[in-house]
N, CA, C and O atoms as a GROMACS GRO file, in nm:
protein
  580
    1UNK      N    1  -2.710  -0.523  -0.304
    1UNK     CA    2  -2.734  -0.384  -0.276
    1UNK      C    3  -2.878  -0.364  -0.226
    1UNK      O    4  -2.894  -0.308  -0.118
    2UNK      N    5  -3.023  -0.423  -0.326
    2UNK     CA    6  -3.134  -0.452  -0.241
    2UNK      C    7  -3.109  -0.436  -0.106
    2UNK      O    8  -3.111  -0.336  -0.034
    3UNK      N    9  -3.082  -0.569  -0.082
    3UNK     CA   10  -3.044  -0.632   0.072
    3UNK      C   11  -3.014  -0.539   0.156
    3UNK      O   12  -3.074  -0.519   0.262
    4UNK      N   13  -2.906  -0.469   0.110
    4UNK     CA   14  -2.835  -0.358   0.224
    4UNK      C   15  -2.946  -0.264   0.231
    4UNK      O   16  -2.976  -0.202   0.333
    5UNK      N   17  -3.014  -0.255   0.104
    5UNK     CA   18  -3.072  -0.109   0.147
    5UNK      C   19  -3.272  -0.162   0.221
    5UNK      O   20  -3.348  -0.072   0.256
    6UNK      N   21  -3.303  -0.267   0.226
    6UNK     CA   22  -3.402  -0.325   0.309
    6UNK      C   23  -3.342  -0.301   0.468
    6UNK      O   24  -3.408  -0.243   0.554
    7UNK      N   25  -3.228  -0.347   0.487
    7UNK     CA   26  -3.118  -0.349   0.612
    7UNK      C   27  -3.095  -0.184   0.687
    7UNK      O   28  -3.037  -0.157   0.792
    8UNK      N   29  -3.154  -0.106   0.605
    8UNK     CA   30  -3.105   0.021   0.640
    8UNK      C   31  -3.183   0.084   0.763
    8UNK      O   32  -3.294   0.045   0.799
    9UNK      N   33  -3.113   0.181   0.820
    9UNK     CA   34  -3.246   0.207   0.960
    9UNK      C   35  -3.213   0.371   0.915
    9UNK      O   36  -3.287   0.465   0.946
   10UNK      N   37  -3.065   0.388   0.821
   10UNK     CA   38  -3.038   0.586   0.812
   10UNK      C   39  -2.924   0.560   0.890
   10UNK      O   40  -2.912   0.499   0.996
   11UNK      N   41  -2.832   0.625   0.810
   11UNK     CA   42  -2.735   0.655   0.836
   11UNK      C   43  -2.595   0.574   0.863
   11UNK      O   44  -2.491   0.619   0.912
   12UNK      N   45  -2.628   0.406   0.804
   12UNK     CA   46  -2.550   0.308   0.784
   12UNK      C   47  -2.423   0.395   0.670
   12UNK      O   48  -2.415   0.497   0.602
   13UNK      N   49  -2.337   0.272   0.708
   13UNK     CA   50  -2.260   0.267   0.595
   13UNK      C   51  -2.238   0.122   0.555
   13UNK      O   52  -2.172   0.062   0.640
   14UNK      N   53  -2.265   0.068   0.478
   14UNK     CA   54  -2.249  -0.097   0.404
   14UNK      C   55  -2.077  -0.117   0.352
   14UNK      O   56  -1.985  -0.041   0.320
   15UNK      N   57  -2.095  -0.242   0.364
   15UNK     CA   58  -1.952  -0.299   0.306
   15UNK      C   59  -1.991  -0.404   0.248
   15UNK      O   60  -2.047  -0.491   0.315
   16UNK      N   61  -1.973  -0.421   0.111
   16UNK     CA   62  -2.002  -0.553   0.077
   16UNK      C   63  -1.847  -0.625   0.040
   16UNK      O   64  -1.741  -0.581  -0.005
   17UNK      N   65  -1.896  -0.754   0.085
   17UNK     CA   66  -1.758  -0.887   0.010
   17UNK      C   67  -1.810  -0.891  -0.102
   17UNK      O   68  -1.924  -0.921  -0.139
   18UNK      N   69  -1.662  -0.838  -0.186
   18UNK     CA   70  -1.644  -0.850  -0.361
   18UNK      C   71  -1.601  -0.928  -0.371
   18UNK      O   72  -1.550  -0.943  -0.482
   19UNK      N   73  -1.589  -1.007  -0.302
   19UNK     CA   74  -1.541  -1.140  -0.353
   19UNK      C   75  -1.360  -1.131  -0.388
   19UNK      O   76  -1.287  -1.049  -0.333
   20UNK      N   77  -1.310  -1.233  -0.490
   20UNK     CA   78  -1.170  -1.228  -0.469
   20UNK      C   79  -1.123  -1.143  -0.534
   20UNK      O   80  -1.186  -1.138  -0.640
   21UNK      N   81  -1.023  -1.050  -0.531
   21UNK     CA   82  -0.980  -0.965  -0.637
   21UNK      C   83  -0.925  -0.986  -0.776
   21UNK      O   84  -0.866  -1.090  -0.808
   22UNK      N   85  -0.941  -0.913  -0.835
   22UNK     CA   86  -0.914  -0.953  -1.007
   22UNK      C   87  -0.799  -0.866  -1.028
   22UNK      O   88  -0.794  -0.772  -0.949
   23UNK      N   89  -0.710  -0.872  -1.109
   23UNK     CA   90  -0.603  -0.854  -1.144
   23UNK      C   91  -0.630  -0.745  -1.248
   23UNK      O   92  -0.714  -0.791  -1.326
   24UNK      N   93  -0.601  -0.636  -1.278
   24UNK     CA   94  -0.602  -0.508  -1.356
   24UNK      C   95  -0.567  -0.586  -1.536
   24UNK      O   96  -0.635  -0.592  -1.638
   25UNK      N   97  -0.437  -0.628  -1.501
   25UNK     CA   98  -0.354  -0.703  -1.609
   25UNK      C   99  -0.499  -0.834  -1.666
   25UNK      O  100  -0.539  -0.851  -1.781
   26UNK      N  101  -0.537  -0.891  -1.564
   26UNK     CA  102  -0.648  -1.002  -1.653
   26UNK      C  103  -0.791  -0.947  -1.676
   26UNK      O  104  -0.879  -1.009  -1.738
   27UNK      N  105  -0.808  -0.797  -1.607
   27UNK     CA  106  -0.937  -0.767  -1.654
   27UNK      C  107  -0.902  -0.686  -1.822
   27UNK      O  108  -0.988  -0.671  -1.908
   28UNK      N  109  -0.781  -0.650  -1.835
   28UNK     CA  110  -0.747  -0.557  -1.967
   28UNK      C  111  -0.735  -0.658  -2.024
   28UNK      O  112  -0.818  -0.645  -2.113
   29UNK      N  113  -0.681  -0.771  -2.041
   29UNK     CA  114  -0.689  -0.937  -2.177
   29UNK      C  115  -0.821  -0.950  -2.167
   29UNK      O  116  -0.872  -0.976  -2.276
   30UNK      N  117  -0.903  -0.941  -2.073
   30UNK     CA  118  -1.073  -1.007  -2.091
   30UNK      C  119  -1.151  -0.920  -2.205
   30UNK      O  120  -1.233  -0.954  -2.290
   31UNK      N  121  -1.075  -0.758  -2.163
   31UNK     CA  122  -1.204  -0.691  -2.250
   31UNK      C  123  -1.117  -0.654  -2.353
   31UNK      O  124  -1.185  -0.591  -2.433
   32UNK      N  125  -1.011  -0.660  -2.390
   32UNK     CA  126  -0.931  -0.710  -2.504
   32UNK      C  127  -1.015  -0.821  -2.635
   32UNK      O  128  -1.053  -0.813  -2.752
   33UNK      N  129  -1.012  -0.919  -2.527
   33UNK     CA  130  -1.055  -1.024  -2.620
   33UNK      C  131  -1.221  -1.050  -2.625
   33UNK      O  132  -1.285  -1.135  -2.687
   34UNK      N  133  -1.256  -0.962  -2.550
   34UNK     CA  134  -1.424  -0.951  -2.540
   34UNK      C  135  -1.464  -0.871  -2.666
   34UNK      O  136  -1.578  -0.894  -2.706
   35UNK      N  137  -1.403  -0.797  -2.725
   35UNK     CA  138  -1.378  -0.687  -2.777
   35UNK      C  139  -1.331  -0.746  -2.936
   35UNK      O  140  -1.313  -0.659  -3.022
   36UNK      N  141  -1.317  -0.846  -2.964
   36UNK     CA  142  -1.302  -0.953  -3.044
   36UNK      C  143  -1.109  -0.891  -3.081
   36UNK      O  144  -1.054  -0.872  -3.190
   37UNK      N  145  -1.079  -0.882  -3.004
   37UNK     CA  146  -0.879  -0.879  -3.052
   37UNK      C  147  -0.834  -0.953  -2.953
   37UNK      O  148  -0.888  -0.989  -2.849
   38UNK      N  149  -0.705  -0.975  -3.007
   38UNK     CA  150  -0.592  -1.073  -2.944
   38UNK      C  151  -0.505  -0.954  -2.852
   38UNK      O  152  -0.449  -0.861  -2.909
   39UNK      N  153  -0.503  -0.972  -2.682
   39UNK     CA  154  -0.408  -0.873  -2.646
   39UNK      C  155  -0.240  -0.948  -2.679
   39UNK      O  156  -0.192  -1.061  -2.690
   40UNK      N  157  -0.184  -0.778  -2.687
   40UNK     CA  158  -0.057  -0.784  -2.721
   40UNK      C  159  -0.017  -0.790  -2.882
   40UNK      O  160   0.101  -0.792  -2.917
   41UNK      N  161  -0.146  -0.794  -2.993
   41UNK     CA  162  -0.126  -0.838  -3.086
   41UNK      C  163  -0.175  -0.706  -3.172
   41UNK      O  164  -0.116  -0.625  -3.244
   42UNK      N  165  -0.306  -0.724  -3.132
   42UNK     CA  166  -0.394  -0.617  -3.241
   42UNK      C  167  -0.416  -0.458  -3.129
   42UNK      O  168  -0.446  -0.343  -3.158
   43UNK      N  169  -0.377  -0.536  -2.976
   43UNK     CA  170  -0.428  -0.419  -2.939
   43UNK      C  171  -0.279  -0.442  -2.790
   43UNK      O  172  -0.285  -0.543  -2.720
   44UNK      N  173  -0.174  -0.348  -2.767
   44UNK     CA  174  -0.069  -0.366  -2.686
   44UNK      C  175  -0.149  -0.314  -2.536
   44UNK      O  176  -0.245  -0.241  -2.514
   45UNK      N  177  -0.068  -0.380  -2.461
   45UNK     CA  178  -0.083  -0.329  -2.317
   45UNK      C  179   0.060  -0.254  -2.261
   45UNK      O  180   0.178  -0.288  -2.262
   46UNK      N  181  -0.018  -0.130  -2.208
   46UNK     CA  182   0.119  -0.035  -2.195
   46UNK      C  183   0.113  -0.019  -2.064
   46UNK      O  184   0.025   0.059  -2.028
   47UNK      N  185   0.211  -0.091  -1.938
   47UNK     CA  186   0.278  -0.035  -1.824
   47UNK      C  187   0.306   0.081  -1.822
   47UNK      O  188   0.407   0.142  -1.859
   48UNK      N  189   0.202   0.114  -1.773
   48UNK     CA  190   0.248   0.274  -1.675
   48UNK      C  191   0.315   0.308  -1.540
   48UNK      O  192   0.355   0.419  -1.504
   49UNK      N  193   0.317   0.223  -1.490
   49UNK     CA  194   0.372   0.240  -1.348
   49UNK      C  195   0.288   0.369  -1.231
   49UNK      O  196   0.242   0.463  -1.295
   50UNK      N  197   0.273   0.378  -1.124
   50UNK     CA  198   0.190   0.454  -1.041
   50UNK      C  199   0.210   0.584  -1.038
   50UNK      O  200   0.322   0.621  -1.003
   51UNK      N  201   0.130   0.663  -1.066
   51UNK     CA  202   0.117   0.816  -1.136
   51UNK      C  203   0.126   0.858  -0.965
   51UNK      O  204   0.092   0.777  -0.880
   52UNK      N  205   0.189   1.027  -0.920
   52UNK     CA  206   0.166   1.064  -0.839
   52UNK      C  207   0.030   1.082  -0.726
   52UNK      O  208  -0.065   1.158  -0.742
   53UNK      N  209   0.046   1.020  -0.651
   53UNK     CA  210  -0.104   1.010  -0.550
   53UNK      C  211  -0.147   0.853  -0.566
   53UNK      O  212  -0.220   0.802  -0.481
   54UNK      N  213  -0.109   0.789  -0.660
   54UNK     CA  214  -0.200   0.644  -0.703
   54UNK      C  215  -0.146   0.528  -0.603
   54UNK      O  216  -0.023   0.530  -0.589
   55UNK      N  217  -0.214   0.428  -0.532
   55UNK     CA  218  -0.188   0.340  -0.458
   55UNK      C  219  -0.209   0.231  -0.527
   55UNK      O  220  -0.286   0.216  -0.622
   56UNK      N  221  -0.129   0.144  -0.472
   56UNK     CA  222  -0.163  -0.044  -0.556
   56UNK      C  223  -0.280  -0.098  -0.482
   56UNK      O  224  -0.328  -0.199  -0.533
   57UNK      N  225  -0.345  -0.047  -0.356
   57UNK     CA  226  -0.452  -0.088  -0.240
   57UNK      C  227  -0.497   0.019  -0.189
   57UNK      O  228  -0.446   0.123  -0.148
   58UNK      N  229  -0.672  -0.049  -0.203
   58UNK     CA  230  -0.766   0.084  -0.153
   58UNK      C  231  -0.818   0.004  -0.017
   58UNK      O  232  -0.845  -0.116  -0.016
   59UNK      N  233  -0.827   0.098   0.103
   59UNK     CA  234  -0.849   0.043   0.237
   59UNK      C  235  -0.980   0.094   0.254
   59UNK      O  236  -1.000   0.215   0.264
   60UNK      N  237  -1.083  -0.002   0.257
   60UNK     CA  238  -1.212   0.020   0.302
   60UNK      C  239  -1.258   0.140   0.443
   60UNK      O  240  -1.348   0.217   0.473
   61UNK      N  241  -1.158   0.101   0.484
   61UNK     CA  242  -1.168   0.108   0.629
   61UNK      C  243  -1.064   0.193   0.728
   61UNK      O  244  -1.022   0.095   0.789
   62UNK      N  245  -0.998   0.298   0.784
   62UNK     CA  246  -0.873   0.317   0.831
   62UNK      C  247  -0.909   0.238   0.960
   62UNK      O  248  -1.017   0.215   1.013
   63UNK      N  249  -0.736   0.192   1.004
   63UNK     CA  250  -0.682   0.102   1.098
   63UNK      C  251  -0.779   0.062   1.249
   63UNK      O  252  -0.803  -0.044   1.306
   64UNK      N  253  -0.816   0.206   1.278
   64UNK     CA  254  -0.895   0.225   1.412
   64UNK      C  255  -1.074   0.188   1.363
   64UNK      O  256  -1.173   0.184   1.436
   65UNK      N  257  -1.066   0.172   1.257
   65UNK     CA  258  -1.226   0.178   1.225
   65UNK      C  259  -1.279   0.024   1.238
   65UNK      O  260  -1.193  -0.046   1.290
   66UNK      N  261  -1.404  -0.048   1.201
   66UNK     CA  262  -1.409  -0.179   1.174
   66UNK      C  263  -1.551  -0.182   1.138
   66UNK      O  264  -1.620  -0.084   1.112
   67UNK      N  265  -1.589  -0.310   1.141
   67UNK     CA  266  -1.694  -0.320   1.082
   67UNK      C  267  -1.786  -0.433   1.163
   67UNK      O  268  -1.720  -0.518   1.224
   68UNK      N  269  -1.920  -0.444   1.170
   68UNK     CA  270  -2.011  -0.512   1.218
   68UNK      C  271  -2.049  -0.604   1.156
   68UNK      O  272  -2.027  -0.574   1.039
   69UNK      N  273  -2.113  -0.744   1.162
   69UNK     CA  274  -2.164  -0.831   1.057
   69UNK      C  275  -2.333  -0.781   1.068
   69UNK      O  276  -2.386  -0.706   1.150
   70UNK      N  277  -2.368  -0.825   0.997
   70UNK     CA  278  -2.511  -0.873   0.954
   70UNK      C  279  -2.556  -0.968   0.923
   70UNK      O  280  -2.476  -1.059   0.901
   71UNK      N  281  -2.676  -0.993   0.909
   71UNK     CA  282  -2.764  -1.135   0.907
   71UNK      C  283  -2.715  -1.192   0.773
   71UNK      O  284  -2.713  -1.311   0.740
   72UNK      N  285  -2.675  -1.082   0.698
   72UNK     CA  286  -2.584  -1.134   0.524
   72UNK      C  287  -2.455  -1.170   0.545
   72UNK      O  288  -2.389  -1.076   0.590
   73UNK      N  289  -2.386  -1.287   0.526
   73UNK     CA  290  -2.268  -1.314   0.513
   73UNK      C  291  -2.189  -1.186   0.454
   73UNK      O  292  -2.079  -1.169   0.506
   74UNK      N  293  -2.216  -1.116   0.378
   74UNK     CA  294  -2.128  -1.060   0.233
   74UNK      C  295  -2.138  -0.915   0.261
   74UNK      O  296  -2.064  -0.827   0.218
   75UNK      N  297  -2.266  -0.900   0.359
   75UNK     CA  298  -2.236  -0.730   0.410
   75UNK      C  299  -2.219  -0.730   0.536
   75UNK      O  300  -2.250  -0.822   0.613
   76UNK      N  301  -2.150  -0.587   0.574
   76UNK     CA  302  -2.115  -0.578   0.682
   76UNK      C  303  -2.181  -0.428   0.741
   76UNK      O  304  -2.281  -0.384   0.685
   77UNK      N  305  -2.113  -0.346   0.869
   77UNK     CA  306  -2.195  -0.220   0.871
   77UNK      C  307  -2.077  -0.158   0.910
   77UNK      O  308  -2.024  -0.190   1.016
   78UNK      N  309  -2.026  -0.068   0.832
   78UNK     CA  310  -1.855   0.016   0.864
   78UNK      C  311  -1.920   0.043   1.038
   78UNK      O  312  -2.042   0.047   1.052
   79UNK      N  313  -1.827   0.059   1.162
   79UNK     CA  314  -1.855   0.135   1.243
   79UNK      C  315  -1.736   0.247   1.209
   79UNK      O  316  -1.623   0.199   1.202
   80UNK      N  317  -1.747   0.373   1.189
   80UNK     CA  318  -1.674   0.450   1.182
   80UNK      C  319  -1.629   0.562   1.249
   80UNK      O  320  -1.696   0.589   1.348
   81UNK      N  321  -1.551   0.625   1.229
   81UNK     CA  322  -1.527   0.763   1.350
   81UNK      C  323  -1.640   0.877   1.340
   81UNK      O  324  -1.670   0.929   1.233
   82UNK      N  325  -1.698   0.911   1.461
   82UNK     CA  326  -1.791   0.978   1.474
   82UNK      C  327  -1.709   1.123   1.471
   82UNK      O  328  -1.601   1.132   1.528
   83UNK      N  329  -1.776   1.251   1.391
   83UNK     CA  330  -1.761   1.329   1.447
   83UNK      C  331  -1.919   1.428   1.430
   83UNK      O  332  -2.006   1.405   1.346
   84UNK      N  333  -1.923   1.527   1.522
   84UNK     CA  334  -2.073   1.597   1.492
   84UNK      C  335  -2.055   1.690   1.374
   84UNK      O  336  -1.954   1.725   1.314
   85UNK      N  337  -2.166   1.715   1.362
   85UNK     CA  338  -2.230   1.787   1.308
   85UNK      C  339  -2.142   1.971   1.288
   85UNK      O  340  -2.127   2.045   1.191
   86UNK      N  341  -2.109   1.979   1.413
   86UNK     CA  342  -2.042   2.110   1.403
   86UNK      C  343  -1.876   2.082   1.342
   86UNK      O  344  -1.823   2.152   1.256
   87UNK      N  345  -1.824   1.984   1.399
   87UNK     CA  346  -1.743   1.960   1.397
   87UNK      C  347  -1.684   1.912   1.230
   87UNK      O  348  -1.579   1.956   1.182
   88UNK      N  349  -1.759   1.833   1.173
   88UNK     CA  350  -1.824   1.855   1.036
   88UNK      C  351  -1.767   1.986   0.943
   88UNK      O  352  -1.678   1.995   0.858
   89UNK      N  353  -1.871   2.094   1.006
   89UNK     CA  354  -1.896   2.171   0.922
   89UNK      C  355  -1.774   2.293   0.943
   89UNK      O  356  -1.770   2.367   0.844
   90UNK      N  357  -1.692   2.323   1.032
   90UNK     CA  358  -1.556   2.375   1.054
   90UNK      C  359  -1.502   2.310   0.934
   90UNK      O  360  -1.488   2.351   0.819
   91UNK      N  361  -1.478   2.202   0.991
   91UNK     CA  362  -1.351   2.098   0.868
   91UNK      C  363  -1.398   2.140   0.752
   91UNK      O  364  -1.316   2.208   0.690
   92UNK      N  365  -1.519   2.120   0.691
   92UNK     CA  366  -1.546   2.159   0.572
   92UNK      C  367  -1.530   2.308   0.529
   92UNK      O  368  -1.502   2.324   0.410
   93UNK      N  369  -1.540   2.392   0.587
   93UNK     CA  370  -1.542   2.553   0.610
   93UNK      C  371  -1.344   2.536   0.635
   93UNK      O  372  -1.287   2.618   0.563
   94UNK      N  373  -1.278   2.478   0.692
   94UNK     CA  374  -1.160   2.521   0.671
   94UNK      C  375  -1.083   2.445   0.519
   94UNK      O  376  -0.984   2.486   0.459
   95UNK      N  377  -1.155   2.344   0.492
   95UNK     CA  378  -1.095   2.314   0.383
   95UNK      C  379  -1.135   2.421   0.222
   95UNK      O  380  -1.058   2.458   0.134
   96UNK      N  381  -1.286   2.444   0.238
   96UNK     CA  382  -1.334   2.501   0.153
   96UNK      C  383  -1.223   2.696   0.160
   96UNK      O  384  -1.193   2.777   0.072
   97UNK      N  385  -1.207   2.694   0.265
   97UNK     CA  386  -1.126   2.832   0.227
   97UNK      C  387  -1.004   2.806   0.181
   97UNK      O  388  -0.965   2.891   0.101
   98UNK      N  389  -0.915   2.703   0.205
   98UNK     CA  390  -0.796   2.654   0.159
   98UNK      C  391  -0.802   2.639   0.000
   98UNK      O  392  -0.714   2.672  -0.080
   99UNK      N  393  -0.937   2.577  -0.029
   99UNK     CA  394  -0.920   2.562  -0.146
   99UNK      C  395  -0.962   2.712  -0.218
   99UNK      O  396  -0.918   2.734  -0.331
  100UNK      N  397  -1.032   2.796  -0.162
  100UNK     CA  398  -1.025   2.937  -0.241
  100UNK      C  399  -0.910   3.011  -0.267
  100UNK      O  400  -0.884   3.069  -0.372
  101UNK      N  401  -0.817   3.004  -0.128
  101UNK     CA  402  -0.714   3.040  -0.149
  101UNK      C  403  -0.570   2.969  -0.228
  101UNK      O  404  -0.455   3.002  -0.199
  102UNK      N  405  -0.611   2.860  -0.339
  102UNK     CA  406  -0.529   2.803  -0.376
  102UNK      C  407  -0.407   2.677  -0.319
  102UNK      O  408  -0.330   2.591  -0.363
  103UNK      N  409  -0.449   2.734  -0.202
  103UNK     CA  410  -0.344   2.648  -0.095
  103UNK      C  411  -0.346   2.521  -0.100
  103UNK      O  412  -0.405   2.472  -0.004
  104UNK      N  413  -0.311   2.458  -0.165
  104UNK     CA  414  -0.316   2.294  -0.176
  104UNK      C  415  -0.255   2.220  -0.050
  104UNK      O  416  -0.321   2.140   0.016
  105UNK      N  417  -0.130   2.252  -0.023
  105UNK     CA  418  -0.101   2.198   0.120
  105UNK      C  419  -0.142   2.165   0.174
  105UNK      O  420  -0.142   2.050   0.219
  106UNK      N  421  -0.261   2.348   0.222
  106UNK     CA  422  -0.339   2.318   0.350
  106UNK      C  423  -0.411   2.211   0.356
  106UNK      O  424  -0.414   2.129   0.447
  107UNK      N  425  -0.495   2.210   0.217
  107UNK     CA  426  -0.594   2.182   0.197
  107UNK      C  427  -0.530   2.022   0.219
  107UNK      O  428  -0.593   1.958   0.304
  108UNK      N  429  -0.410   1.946   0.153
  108UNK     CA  430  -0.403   1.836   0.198
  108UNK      C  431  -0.382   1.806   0.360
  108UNK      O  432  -0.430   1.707   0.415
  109UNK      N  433  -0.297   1.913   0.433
  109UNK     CA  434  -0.287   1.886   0.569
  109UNK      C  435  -0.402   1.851   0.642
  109UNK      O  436  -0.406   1.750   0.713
  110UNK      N  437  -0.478   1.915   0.632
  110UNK     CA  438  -0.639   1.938   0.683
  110UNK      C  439  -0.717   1.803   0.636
  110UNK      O  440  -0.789   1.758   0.725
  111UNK      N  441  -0.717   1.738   0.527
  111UNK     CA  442  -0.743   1.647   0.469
  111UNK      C  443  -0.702   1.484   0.614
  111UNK      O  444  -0.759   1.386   0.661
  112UNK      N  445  -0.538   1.573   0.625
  112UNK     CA  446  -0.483   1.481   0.673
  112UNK      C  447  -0.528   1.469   0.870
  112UNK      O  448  -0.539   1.367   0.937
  113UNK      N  449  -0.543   1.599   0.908
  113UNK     CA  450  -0.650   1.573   1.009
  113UNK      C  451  -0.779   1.542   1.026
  113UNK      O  452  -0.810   1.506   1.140
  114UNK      N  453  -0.868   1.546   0.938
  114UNK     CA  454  -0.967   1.449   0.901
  114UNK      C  455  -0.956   1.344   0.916
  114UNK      O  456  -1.058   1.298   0.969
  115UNK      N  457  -0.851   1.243   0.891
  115UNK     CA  458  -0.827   1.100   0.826
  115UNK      C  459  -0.688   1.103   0.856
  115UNK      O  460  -0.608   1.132   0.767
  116UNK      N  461  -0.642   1.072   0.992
  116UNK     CA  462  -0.535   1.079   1.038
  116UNK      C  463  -0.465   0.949   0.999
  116UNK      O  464  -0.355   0.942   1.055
  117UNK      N  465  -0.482   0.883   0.949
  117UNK     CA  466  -0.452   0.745   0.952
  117UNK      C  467  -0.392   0.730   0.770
  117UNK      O  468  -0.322   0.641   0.721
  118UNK      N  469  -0.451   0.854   0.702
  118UNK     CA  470  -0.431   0.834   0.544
  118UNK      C  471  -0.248   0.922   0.532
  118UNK      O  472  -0.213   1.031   0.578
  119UNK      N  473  -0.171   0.822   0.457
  119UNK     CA  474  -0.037   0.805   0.422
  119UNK      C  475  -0.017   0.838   0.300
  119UNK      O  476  -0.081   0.771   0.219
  120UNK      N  477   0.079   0.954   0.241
  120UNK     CA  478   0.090   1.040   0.103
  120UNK      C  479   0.172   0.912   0.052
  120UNK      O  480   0.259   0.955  -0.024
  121UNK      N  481   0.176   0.812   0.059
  121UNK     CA  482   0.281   0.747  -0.017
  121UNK      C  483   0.264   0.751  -0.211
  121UNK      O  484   0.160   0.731  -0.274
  122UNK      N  485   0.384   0.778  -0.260
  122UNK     CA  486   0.397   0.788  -0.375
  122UNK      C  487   0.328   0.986  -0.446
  122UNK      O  488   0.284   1.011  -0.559
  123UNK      N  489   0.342   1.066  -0.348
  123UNK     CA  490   0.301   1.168  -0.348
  123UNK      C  491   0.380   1.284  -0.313
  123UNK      O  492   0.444   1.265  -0.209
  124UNK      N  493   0.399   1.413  -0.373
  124UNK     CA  494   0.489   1.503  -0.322
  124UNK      C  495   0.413   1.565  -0.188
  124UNK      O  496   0.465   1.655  -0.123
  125UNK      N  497   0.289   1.510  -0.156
  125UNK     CA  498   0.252   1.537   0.018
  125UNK      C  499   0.277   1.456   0.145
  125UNK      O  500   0.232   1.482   0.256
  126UNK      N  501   0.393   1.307   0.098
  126UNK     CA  502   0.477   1.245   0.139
  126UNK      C  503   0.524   1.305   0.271
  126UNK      O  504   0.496   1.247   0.376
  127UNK      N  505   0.610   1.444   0.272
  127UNK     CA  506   0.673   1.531   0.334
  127UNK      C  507   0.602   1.561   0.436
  127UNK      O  508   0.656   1.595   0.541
  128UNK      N  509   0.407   1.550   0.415
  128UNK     CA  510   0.372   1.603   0.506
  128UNK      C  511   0.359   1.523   0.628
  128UNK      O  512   0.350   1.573   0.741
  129UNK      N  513   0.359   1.361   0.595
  129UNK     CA  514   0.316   1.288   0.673
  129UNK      C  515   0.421   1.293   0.796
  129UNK      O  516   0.381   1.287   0.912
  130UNK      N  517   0.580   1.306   0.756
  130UNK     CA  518   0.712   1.296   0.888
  130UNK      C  519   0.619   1.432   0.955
  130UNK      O  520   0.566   1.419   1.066
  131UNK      N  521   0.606   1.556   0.877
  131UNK     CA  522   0.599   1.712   0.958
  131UNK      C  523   0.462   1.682   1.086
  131UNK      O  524   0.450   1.751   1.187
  132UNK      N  525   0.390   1.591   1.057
  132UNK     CA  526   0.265   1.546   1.138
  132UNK      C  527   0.310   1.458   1.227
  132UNK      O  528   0.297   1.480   1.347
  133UNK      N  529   0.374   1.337   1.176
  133UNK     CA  530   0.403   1.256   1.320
  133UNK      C  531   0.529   1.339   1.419
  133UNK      O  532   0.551   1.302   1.534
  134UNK      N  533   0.598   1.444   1.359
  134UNK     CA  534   0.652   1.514   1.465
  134UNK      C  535   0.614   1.594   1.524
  134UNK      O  536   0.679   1.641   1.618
  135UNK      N  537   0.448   1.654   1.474
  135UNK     CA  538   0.385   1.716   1.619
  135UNK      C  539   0.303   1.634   1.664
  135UNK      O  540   0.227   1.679   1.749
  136UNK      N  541   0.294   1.548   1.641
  136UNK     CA  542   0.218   1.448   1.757
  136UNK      C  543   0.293   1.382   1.838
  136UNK      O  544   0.232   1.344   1.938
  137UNK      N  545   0.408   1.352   1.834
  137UNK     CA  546   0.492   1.325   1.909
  137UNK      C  547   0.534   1.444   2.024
  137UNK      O  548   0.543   1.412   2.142
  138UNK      N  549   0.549   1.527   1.997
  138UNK     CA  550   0.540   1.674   2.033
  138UNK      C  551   0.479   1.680   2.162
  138UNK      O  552   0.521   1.676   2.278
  139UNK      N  553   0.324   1.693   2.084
  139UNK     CA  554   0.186   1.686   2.147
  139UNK      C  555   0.171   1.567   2.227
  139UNK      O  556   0.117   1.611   2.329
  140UNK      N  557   0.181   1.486   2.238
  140UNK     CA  558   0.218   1.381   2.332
  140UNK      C  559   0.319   1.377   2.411
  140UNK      O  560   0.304   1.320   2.519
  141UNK      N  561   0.394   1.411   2.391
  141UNK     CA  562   0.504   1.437   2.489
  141UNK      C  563   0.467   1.544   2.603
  141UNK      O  564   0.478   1.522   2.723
  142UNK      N  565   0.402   1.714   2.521
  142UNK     CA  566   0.383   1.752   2.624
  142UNK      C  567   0.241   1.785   2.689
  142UNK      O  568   0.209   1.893   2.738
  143UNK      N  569   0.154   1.661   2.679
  143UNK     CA  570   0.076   1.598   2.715
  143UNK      C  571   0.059   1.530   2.845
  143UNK      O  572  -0.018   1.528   2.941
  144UNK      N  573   0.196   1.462   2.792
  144UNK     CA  574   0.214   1.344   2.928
  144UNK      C  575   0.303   1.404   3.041
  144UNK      O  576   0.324   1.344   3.146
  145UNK      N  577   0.351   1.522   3.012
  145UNK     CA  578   0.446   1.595   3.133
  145UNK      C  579   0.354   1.664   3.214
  145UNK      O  580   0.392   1.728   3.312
   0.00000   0.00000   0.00000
């Protein structure tokens, strides 16, 4: 983290390699037994299965985005989608009224034009993702006529 932040010029975004991933299931036996108990014995492990909104994988990055190396093997520099400053502050100004007005929808739709690339899977905003790729299909269609 040092490193990245010597590396910085303003307005980076860093990625570091975590190295290999750890298993949820072997980090709960570690601090189980860190914890001086036996899992499954003194202390059970309870399967929950994925709560509404929860993913099994978090994506650093959406599909169109990528990342730059650096002189560090282990960091990288997100290049990400630009948008300005004004453009910014609408999105935020239309989400912030959505959320006054209770509107959760919106507020996820809007979410979802932000971050066109983010998928409700395992979510009752699921629904919204077909209602979006059928106006872009739409919108592309009468685009190209």
């Amino acid at each position: 983290m040092f490193e990245a932040a010597a590396m910085g010029r303003g307005g980076e975004i860093f990625i570091f390699d975590m190295g290999k991933p750890v298993k949820i299931l072997d980090l709960a036996k570690n601090m189980i037994r860190l914890s001086g108990f036996t899992p499954d014995r003194e202390i059970k492990i309870v399967y929950s299965g994925l709560r509404p909104g929860e993913k099994l994988y978090e994506e650093l990055l959406a599909h169109r985005e990528s990342s730059l190396p650096t002189h560090h093997p282990k960091i990288m520099i997100a290049k990400v989608r630009d948008y300005t400053f004004a453009e910014v502050t609408v999105m935020i100004g239309d989400l912030t009224e959505h959320y006054q007005q209770g509107d959760r929808r919106a507020m996820v739709r809007m979410m979802k034009h932000i971050i066109p690339e983010y998928i409700s899977n395992n979510s009752v905003y699921r629904l919204l993702d077909f209602d979006i790729q059928a106006e872009r299909k739409t919108q592309k269609k009468a685009s190209s006529e």
